[in-house]
N, C-alpha and C positions, 0 to 999 in steps of 0.2 A: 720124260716126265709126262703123266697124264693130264686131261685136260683137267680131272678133278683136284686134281695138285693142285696145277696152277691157279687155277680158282681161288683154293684155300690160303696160296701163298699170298695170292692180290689182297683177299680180305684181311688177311693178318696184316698185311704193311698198311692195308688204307686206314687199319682198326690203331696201329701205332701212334699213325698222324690225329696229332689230338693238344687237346688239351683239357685240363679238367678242372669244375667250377662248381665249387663244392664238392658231395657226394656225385654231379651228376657227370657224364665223359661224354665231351665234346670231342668227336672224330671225324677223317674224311670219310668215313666207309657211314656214319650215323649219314651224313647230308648228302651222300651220294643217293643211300638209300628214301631220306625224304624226298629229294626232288624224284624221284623215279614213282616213286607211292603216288605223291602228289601230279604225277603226268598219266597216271596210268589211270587215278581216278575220277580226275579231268576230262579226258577222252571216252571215258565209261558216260560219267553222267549228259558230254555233248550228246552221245550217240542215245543215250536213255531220252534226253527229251526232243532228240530230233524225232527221234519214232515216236514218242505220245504226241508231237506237234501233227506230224503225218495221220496219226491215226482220231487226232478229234477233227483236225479239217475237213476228214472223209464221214466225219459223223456229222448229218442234217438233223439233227434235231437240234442240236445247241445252236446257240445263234454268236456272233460273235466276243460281245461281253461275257458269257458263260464262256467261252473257249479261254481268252486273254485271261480271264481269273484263273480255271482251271491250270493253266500252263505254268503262271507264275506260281501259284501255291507250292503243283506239285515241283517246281527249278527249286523252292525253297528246301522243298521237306529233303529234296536229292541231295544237294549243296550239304543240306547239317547232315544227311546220313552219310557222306563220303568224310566230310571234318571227321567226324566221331569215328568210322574205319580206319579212316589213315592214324590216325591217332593209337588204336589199338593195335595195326599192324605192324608201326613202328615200334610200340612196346612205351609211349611218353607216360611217364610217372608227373600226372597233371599236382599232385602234392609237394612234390618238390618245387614247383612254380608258383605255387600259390600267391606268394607275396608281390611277385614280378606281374602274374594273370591277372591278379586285384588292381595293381596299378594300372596296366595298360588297358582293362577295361575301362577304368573310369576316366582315361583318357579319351578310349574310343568312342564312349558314350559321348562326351561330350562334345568332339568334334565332328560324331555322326548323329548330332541330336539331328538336326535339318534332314539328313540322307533317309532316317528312319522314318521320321514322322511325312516325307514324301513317302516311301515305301507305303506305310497303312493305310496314305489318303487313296496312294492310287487303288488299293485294296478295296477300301469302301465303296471310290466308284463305280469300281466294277462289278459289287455284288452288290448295291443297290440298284445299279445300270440307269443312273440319272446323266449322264455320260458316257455315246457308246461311239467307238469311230464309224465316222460317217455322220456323228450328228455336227449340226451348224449352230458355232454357237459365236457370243461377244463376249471378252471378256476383257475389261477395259476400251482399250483402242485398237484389241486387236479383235478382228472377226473374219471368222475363217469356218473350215471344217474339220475336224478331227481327223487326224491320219492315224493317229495310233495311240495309246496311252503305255507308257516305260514306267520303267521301277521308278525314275526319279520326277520325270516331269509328262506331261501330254502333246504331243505334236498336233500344232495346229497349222494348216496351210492356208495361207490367204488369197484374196482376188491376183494379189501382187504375184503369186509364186514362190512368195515369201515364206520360212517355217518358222514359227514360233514356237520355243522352248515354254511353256507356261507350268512352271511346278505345282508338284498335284496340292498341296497345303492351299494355293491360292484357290486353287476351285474351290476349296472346302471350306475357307473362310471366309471371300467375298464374294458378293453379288456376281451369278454367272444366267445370260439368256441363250438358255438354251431354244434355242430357234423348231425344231424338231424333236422335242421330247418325247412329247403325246401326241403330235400331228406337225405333220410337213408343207401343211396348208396357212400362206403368211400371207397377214395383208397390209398393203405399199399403199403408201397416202401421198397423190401429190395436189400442190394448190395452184390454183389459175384465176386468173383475176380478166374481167373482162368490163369494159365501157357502161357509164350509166343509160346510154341510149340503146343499148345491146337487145337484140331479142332474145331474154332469157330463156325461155322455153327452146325455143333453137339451138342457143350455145351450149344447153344443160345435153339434148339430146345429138352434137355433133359431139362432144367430149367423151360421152356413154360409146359412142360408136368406135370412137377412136382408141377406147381404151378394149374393147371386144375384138377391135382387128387385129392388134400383139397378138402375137402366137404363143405366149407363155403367159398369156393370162387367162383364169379359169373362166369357162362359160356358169359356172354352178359352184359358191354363189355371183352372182350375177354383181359386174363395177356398177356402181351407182355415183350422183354428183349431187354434190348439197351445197347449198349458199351459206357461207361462215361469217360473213359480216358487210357491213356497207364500209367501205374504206374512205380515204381523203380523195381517191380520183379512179377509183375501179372498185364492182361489183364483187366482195370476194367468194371462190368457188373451192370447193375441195373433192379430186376427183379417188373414189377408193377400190381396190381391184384386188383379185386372190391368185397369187401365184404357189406354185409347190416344188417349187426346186429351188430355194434362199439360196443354195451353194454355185447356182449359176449368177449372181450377185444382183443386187440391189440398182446402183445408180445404174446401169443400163436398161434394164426393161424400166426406169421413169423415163431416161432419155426415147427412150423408144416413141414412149406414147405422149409425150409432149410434143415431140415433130410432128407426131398424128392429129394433135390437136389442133398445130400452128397452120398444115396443110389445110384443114378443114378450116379454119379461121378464114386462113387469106381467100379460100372459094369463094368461102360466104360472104367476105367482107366485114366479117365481126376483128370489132380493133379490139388488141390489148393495148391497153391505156401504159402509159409511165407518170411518173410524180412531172407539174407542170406547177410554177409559181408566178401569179399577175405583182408587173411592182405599181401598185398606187403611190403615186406623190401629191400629200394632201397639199403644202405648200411649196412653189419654187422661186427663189430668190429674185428679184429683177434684174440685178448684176449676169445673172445665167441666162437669163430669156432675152440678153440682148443677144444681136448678132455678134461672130466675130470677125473682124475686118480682114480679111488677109495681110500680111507683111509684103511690104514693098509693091 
């Protein structure tokens, strides 16, 4: 027997095995053949956008957000042009399904109402690029960097090492600081409080000094320190300074230049005051201001 026999003999028994539902014939040789349709053009459209992945990385003109859009549009356009092939290479009579397609659409619809309307947001923010990885942003209580934005959500990495899943809807609909939009240059405000007997002039230009000696704070523009108010027991100070790299985090470079300030304090001798309360006793009882006798 030749191999084309047997071939023909396999498809005839696998075409046997069936069953049939309505006009339409359910067989093992129809779902052999899907699943093989459906591997071959699986494999096709991986290999299709592994090569356009490779070949816009290697293009410098686009920057990242134009890449990440470009990538996903065209995984879109691949994905319905291999449905609609497979579809026709199998020979599916979509009228026959109508009534079954109608339903489980409006199924689908609505248990991927949330999947889709992620899908567009993250679309938007890529092609208005108000959100590109790499930028630093807050959103809520998380604050981190962008590592990447997905079909469904945006990966945000924190100071922690932490990832944050933050679905693309929420950027779209709430309040988001982007840290680095338009400029990577952010400025950190911290407050210092120093004695009413203080040489201010002094304590304003050891604070200035201390904040210029950080290494991660910009010479241009230039920290400067203002007095914010007279308090109950300290002169209050607010020292402000330009850093450009948020994503190396926040509460260290304050820590930084606060010890910088405390060194230069204790040099100088300039006190930071704490809260201090005098108790006056306008009257005290004569039973209390006597002595008391010791026992035994």
């Amino acid at each position: 027997m030749s191999l084309r026999a047997s071939l023909d003999e396999a498809v005839a028994w696998m075409k046997a095995i069936g069953l049939d539902v309505g006009d339409y014939r359910l067989s093992l040789y129809g779902l052999f053949s899907a699943i093989l349709v459906a591997l071959i053009l699986y494999v096709a459209v991986k290999l299709s956008l592994r090569s356009i992945k490779w070949l816009l990385r290697r293009n410098r003109q686009i920057d990242d957000a134009q890449r990440l859009l470009t990538e996903k549009l065209l995984a879109i356009a691949l994905f319905s042009f291999a449905l609609l092939l497979g579809i026709d290479l199998l020979g599916i009579d979509l009228t026959t399904l109508a009534v079954f397609s109608g339903a489980a659409g409006l199924a689908i619809g609505f248990g991927l109402q949330k999947t889709v309307g992620n899908l567009i947001a993250g679309i938007i923010l890529l092609m208005d690029r108000s959100i590109k990885p790499g930028d630093v942003i807050v959103v809520g209580d998380s604050f981190g960097w962008v590592n990447k934005i997905g079909v469904r959500a945006v990966s945000v990495i924190t100071r922690e090492g932490k990832e944050h899943l933050i679905p693309n809807e929420i950027l779209m609909t709430q309040e988001v600081e982007n840290w680095s939009y338009s400029s990577r240059t952010v400025r950190v405000k911290i407050a210092v409080g120093v004695a009413y007997d203080t040489d201010l002039r002094l304590a304003h230009k050891l604070m200035i000094e201390a904040a210029k000696e950080s290494k991660r704070v910009l010479a241009e523009p230039a920290p400067v320190c203002w007095i914010t108010g007279f308090g109950d027991s300290s002169v209050d100070h607010e020292v402000r300074f330009w850093i450009t790299d948020p994503e190396g985090g926040i509460g260290n470079i304050k820590g930084d230049v606060f010890l910088r300030i405390w060194d230069k304090f204790h040099a100088a001798g300039i006190e930071i005051p704490y809260p201090q309360r005098d108790l006056r006793v306008r009257d005290w009882p004569e039973e209390a201001a006597k002595p008391v006798k010791p026992k035994g």
